[in-house]
C-alpha positions as a Markdown table, in Angstrom:
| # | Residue | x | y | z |
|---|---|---|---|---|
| 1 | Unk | 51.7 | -22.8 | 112.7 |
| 2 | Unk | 49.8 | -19.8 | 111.4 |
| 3 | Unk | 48.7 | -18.5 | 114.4 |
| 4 | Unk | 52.8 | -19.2 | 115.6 |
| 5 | Unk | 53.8 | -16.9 | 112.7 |
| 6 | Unk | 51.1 | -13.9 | 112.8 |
| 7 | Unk | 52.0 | -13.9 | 116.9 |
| 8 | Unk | 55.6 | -13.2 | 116.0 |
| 9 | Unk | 54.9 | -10.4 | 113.5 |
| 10 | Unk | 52.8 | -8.9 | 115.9 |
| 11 | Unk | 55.4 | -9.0 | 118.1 |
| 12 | Unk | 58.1 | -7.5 | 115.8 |
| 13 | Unk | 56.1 | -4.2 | 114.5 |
| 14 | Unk | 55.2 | -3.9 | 118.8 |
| 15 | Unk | 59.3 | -3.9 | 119.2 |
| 16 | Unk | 59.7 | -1.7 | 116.3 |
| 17 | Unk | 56.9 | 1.1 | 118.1 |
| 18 | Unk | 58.6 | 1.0 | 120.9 |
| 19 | Unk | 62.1 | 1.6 | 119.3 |
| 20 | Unk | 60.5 | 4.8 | 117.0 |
| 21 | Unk | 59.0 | 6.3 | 120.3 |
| 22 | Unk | 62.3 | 6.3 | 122.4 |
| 23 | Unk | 64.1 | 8.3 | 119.4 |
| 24 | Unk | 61.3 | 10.8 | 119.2 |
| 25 | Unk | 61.6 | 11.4 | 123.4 |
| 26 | Unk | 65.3 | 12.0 | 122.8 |
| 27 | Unk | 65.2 | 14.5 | 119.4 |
| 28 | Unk | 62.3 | 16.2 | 121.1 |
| 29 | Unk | 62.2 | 16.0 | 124.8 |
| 30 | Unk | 62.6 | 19.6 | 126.9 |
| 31 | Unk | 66.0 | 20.6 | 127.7 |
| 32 | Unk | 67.2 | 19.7 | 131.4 |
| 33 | Unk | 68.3 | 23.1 | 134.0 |
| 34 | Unk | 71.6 | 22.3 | 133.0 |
| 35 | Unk | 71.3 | 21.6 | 129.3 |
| 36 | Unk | 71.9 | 24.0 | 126.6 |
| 37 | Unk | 70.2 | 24.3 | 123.2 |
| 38 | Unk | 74.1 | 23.9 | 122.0 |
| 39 | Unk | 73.9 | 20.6 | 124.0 |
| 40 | Unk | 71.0 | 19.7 | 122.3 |
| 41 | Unk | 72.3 | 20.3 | 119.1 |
| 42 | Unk | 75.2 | 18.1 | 119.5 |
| 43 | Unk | 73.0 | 15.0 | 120.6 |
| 44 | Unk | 70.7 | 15.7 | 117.6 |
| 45 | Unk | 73.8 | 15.5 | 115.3 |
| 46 | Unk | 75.9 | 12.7 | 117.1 |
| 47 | Unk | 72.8 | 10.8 | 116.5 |
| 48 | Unk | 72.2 | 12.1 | 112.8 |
| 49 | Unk | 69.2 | 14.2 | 113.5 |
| 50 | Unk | 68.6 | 17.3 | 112.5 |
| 51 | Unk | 67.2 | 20.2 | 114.7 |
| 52 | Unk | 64.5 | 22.5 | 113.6 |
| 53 | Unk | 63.5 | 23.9 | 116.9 |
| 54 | Unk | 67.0 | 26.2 | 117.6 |
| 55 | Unk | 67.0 | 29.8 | 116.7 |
| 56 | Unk | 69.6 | 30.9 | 114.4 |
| 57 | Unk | 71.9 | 32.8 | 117.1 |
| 58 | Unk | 74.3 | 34.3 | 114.0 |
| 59 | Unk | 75.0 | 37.6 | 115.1 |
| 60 | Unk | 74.1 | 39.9 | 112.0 |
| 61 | Unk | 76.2 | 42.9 | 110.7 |
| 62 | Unk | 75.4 | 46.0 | 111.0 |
| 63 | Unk | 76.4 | 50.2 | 110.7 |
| 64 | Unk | 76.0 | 52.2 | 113.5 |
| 65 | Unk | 76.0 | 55.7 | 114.7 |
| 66 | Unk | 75.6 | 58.2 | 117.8 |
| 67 | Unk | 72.8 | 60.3 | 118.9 |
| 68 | Unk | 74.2 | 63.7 | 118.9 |
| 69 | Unk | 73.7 | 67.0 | 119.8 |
| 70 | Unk | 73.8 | 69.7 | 117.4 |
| 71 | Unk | 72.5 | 73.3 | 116.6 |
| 72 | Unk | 69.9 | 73.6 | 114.3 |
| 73 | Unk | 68.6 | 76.4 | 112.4 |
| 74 | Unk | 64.4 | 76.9 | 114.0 |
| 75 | Unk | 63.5 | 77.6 | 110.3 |
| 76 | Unk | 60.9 | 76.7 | 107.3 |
| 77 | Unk | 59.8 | 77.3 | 103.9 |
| 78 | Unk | 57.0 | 78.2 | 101.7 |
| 79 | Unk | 56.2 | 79.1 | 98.0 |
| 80 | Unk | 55.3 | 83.0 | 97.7 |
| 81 | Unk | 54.0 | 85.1 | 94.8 |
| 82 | Unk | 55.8 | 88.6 | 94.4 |
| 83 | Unk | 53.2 | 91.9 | 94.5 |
| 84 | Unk | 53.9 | 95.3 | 94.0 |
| 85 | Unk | 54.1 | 97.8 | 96.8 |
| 86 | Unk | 51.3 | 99.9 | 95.2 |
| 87 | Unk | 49.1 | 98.7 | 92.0 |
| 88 | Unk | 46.6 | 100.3 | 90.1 |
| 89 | Unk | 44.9 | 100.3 | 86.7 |
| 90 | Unk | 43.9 | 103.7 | 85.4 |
| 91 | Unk | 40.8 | 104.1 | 84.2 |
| 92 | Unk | 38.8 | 107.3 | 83.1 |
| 93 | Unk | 36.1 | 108.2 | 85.2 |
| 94 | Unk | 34.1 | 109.6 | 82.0 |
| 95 | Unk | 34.1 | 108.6 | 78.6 |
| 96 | Unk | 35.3 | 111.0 | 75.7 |
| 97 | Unk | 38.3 | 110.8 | 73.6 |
| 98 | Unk | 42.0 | 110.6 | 74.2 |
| 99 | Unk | 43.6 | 114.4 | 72.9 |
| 100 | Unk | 47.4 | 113.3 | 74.3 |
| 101 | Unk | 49.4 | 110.5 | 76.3 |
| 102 | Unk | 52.0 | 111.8 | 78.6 |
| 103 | Unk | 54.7 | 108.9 | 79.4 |
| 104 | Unk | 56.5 | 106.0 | 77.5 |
| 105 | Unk | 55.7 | 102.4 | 77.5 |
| 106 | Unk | 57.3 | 100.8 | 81.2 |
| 107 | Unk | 58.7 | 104.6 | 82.1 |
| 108 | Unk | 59.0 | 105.5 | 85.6 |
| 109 | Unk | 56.6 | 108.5 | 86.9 |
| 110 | Unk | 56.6 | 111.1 | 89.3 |
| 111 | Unk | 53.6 | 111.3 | 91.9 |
| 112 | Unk | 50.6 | 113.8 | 90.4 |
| 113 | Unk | 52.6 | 112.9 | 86.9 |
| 114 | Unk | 50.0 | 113.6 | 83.8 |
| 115 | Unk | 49.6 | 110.6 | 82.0 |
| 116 | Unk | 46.6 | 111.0 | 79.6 |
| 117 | Unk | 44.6 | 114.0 | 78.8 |
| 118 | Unk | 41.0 | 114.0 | 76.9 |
| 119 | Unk | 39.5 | 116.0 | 75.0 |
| 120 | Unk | 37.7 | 118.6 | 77.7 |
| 121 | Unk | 37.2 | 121.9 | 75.2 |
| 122 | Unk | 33.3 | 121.7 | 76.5 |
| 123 | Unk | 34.6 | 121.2 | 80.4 |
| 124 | Unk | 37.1 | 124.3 | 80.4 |
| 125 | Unk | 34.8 | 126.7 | 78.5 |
| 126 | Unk | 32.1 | 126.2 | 81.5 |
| 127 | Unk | 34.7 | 126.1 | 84.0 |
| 128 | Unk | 35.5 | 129.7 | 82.4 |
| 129 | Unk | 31.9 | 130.5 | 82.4 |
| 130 | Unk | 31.3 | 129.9 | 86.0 |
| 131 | Unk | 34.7 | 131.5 | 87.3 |
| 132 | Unk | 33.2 | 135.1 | 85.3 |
| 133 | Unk | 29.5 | 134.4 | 86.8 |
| 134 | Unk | 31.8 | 134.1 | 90.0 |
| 135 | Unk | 33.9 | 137.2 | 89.3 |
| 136 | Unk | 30.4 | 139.1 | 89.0 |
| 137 | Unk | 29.0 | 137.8 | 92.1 |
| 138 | Unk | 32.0 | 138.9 | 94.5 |
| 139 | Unk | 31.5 | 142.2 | 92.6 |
| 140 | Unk | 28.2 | 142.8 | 93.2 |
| 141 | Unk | 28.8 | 141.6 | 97.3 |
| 142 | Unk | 31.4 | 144.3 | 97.5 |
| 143 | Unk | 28.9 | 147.2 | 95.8 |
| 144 | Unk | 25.8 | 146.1 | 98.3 |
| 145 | Unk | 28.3 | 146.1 | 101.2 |
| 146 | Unk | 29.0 | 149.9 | 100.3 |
| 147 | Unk | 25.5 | 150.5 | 99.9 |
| 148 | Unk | 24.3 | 148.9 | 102.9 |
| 149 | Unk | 26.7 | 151.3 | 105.2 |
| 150 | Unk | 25.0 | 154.3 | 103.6 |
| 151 | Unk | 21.3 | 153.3 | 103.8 |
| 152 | Unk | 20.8 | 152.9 | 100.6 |
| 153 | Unk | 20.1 | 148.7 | 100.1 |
| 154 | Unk | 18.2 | 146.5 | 102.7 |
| 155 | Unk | 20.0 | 143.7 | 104.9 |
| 156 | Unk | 17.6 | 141.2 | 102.7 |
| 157 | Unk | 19.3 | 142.3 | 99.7 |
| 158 | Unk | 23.0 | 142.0 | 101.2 |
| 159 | Unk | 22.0 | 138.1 | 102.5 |
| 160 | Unk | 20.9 | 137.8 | 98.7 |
| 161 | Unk | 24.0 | 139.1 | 97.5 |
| 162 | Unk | 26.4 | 136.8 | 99.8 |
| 163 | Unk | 24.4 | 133.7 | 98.8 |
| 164 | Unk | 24.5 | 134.3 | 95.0 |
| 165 | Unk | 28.4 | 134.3 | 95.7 |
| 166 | Unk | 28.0 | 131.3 | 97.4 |
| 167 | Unk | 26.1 | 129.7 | 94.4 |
| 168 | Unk | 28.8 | 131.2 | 91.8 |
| 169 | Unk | 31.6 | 129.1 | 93.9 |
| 170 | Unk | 30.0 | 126.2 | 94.3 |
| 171 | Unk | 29.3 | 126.4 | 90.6 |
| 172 | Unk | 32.9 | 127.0 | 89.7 |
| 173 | Unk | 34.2 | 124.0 | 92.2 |
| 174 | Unk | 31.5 | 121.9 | 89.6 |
| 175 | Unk | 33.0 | 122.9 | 86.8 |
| 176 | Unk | 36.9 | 122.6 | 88.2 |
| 177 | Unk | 35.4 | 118.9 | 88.6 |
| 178 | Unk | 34.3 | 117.9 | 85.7 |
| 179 | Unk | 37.4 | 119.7 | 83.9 |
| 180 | Unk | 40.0 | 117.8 | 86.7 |
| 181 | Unk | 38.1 | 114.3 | 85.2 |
| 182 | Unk | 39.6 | 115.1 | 82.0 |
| 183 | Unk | 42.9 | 114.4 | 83.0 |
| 184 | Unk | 44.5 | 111.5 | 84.5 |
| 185 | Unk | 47.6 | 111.3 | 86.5 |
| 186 | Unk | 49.7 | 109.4 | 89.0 |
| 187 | Unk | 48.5 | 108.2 | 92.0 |
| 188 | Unk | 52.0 | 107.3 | 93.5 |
| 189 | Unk | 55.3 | 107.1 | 91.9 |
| 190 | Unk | 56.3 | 104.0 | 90.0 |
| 191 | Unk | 56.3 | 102.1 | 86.8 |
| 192 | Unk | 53.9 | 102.5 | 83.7 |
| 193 | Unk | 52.8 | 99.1 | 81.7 |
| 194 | Unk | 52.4 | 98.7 | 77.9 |
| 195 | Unk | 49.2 | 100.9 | 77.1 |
| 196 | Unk | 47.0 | 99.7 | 74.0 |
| 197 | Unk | 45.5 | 103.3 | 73.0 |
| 198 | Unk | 46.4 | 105.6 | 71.3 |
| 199 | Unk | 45.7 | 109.8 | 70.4 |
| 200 | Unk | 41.9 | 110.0 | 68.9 |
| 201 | Unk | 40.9 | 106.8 | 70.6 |
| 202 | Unk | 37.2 | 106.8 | 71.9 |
| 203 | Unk | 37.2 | 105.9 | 75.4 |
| 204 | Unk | 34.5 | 104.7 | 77.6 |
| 205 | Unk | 34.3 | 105.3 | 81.2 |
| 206 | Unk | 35.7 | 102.6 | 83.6 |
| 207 | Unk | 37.8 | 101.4 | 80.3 |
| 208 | Unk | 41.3 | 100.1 | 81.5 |
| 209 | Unk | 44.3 | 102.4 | 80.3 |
| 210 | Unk | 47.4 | 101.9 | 81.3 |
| 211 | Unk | 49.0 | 100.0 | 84.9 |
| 212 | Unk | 51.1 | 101.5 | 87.3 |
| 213 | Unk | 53.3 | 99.6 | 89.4 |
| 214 | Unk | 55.4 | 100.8 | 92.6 |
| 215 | Unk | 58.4 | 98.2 | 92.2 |
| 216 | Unk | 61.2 | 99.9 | 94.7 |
| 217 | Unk | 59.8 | 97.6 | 97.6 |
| 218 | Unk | 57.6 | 94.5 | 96.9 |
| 219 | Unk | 55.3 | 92.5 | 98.9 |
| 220 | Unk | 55.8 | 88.6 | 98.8 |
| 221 | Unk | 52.7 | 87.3 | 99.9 |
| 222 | Unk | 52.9 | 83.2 | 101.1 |
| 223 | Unk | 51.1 | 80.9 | 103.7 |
| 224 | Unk | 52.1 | 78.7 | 106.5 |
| 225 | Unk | 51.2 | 75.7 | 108.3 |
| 226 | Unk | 49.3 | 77.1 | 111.5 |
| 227 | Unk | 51.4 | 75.1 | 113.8 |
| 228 | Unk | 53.8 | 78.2 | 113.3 |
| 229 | Unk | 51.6 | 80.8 | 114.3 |
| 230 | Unk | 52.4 | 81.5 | 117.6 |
| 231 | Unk | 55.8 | 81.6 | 116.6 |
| 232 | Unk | 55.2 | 84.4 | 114.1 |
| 233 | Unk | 55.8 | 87.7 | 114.7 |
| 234 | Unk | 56.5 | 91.0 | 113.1 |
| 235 | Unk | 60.1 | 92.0 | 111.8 |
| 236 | Unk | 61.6 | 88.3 | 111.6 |
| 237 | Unk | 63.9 | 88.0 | 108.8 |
| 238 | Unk | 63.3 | 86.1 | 105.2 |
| 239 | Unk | 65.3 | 84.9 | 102.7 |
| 240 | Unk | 63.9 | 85.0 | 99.5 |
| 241 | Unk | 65.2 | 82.9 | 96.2 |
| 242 | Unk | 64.5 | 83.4 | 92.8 |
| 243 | Unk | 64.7 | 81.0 | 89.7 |
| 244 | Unk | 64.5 | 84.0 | 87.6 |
| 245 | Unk | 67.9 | 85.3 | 89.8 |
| 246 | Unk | 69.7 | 82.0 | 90.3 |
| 247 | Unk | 72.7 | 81.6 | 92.9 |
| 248 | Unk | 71.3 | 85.3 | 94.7 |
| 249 | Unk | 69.8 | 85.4 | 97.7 |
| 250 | Unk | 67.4 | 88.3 | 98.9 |
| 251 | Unk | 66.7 | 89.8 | 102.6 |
| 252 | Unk | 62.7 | 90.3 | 103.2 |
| 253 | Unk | 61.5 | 91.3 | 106.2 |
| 254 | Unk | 57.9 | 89.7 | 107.4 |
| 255 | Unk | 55.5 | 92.9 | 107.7 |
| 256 | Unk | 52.3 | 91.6 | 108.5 |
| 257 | Unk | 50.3 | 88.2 | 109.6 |
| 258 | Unk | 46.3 | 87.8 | 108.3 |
| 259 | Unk | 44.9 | 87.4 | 112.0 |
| 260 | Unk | 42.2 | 84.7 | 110.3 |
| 261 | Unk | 43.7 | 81.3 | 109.6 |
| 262 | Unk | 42.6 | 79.5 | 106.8 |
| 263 | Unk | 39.7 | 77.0 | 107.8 |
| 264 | Unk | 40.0 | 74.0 | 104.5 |
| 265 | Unk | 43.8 | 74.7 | 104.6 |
| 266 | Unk | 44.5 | 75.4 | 107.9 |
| 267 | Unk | 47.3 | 77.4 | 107.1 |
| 268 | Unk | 48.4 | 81.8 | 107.3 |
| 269 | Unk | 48.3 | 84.3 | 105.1 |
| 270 | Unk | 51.8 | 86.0 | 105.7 |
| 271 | Unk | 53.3 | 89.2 | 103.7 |
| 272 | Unk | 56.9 | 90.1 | 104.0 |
| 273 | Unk | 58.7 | 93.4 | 102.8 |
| 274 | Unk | 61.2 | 92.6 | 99.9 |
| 275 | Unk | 63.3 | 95.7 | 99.0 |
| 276 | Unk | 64.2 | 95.7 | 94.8 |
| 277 | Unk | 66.6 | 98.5 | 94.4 |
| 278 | Unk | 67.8 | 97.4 | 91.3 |
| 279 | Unk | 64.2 | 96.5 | 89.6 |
| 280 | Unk | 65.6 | 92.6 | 89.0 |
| 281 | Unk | 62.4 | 91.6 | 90.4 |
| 282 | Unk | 58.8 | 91.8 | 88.7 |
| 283 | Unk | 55.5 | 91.6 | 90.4 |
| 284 | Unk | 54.2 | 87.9 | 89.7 |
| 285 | Unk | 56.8 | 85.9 | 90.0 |
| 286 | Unk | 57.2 | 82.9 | 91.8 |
| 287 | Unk | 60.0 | 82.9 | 95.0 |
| 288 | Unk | 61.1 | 80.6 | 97.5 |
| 289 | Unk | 60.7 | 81.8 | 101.5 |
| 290 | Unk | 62.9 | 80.7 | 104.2 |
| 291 | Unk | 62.1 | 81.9 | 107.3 |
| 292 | Unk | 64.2 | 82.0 | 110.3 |
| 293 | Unk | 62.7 | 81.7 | 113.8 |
| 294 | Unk | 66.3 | 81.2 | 115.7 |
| 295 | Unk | 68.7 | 78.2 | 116.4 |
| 296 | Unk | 68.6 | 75.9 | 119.1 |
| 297 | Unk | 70.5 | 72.7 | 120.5 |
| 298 | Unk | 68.5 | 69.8 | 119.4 |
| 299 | Unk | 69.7 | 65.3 | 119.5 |
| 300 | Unk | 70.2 | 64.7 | 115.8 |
| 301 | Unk | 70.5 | 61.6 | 114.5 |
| 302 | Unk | 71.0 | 60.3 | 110.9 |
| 303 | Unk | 68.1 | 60.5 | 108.3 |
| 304 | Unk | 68.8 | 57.0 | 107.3 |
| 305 | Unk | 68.4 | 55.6 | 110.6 |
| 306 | Unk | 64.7 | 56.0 | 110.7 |
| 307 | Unk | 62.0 | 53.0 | 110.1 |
| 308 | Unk | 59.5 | 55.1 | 108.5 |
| 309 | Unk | 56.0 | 54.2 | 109.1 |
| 310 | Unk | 53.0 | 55.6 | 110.8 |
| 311 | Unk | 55.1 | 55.2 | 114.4 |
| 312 | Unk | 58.8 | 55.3 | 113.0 |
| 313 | Unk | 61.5 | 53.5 | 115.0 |
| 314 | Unk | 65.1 | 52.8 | 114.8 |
| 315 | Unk | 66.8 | 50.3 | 116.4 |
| 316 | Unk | 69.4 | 51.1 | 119.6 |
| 317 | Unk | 72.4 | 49.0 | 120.9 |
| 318 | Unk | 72.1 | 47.6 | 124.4 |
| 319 | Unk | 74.9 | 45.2 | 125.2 |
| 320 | Unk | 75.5 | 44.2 | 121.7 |
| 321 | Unk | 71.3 | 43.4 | 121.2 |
| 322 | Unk | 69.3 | 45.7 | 118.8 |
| 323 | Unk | 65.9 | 47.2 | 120.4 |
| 324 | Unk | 63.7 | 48.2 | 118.5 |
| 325 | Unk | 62.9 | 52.2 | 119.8 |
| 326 | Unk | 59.8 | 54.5 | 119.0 |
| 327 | Unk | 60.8 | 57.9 | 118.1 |
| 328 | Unk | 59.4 | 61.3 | 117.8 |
| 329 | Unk | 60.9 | 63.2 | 115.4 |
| 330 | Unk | 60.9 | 67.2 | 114.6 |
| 331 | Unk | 63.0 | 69.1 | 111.7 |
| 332 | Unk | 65.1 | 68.1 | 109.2 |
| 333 | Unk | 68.4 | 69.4 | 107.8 |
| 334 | Unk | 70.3 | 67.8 | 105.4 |
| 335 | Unk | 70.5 | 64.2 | 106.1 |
| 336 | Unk | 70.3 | 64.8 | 109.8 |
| 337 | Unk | 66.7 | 64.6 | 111.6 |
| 338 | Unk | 65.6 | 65.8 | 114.9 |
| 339 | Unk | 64.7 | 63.5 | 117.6 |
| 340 | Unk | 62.5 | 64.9 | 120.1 |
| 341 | Unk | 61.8 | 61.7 | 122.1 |
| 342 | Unk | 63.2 | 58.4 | 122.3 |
| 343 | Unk | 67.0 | 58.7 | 122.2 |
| 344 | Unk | 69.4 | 60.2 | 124.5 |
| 345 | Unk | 72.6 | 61.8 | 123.3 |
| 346 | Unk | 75.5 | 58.5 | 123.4 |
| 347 | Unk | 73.0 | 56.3 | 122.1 |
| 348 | Unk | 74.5 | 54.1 | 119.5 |
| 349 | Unk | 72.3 | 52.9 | 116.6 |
| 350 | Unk | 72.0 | 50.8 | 113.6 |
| 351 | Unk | 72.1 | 53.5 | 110.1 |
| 352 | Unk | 72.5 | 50.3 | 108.3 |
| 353 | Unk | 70.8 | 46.8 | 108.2 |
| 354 | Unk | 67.8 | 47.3 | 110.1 |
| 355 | Unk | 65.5 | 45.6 | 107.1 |
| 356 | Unk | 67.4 | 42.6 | 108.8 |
| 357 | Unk | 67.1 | 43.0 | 112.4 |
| 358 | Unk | 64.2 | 41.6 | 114.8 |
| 359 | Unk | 64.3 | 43.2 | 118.1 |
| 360 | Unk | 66.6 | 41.5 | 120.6 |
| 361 | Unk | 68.6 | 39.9 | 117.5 |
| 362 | Unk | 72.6 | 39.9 | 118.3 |
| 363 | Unk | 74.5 | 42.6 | 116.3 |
| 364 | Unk | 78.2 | 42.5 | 115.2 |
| 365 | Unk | 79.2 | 45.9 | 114.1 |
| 366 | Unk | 81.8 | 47.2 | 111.3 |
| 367 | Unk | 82.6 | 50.6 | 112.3 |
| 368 | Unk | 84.6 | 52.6 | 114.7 |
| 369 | Unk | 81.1 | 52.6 | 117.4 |
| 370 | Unk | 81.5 | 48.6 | 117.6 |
| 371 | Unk | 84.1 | 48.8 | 119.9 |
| 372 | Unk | 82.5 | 51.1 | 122.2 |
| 373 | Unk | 79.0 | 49.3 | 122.1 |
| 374 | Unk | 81.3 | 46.0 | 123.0 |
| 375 | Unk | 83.1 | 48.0 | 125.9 |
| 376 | Unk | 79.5 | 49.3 | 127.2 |
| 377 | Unk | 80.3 | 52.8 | 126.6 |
| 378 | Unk | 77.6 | 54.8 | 125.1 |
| 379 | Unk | 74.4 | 52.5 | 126.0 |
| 380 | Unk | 71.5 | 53.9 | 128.1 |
């Protein structure tokens, strides 16, 4: 009897194998040709299985937009620093001590202006010396000249009488020199700073006096990526913003290009000409450069469009399927960016819900471009 009743359980859990493995073919086995995943679905469920090998097909929503072509401004910016036309710090070229100041604290001056005498009682009184030692010299020439037509003086003594004139001027010249140190003036016409001396101050030589600023046209000196230099180019136009002037824009004109680019920062020392009329503008400031190269038609697409990254993408509509597209992209304006290769103008795609897209994933779209995209208009 026992060996009766272990041969039927052995039997039984056999039957029960069997029955487990035919349910497993059927959930799992390989679709036929003419069986679709759908199909297989609906087996699974009719026999209360569920079905973890099917893709979810749900088309997802998305926002979309056309490539497009637009004209774009060839232009780029920079930070610049504001200079003077012309700068300079007097300084006396001897020491000695200050007997008058000629101007007023940020005054304008005339070119050759005086601005600061020093005391130079010991300077004219030889200069007066050597113009009478002079004065006696060209005297004594004139009498040896007489003599010498009548016989009277040698040819040695006339030579010695032409070269003591000689001496006697270049004595006076001297003397005009050391008496012309005395007194400073202007080097060009401009704009006196705030001086910190005063009459009967003791001055050494090379001690800073006073600045003098040309301010009618200014120099904004800034730097550029070298990528733009053989697009540079004497006499494009600048625009030049101030925070110190806020809501006015300036006209510059670029002047001149440093030749030697910048080897750590690989960029270009550029200067442009900034007129200042008014005097609004001070040397040192800080200014904001736009410079315009030109416009041109370029495919624009939306900024938001873009899947940044070190390759950035963005996903195009073919047929109602997102694919996933590498871009190269150029210039930004606005919200708009430039696409230099990738897209084609009539390109639809997705400007909103990319983060959930795969590429070849079915898209359903929300906005006016869905029907076209459905239609087949505007696909490569």
């Amino acid at each position: 009897m026992v060996k009766q009743h272990r041969f039927r359980a052995l039997l039984l859990a056999l039957a029960g194998l069997a029955v487990l493995a035919s349910v497993a073919r059927i959930a799992l086995r390989t679709p036929g040709p003419g069986e679709t995943v759908a199909a297989r679905e609906t087996a699974a469920e009719t026999q209360g299985q569920s079905f973890p090998g099917a893709p979810d097909m749900k088309p997802v929503t998305v926002e979309t937009a056309a490539v497009q072509t637009e004209t774009f401004l060839d232009e780029t910016t920079a930070i610049g620093t504001v200079k003077s036309n012309e700068s300079v710090v007097l300084k006396p070229e001897i020491s000695g001590r200050i007997a008058g100041i000629h101007f007023r604290d940020g005054g304008a001056v005339r070119t050759g202006a005086l601005l600061v005498r020093l005391e130079a009682s010991i300077e004219a009184a030889e200069l007066r010396q050597a113009e009478a030692n002079l004065s006696l010299a060209r005297a004594n020439l004139r009498r040896n000249e007489d003599l010498f037509q009548k016989k009277f003086v040698s040819q040695a003594m006339l030579d010695n009488s032409r070269a003591a004139l000689q001496v006697e001027a270049a004595k006076v010249a001297l003397a005009a020199a050391q008496y012309k140190r005395t007194r400073i003036h202007a080097p060009f016409g401009g704009v006196v700073g705030l001086r910190n001396v005063s009459v009967g101050d003791y001055v050494r030589e090379g001690e800073a006096l006073i600045n003098l600023e040309d301010t009618k046209i200014l120099k904004v000196d800034f730097r550029l990526p070298e990528m733009h230099l053989n697009r540079l180019r004497g006499g494009l136009p600048l625009e030049v913003v101030s925070d110190a002037l806020p809501g006015e824009t300036r006209q510059a004109v670029l002047t001149a290009i440093d030749p030697l680019v910048d080897a750590e920062g690989r960029a270009i020392s550029c200067r442009a000409a900034l007129p200042n009329p008014d005097g609004r503008l001070s040397p040192g400031m800080f200014v904001r450069v736009r410079l315009r190269f030109g416009a041109r038609e370029v495919r624009t697409i939306p900024e938001e469009a873009v899947i940044s990254g070190v390759n950035p993408q963005v996903f195009r509509i073919e047929g109602g399927v997102a694919r996933a597209v590498g871009v190269r992209l150029g210039q930004r304006q606005g919200n708009r960016v430039e696409v230099l290769e990738g897209l084609d103008p009539g390109n639809t795609i997705v400007t909103a819900g990319q983060m959930k897209l795969k590429d070849g994933a079915r898209v359903t779209m929300n906005d006016t471009d869905a029907g076209l995209v459905d239609q087949g208009i505007g696909n490569p």
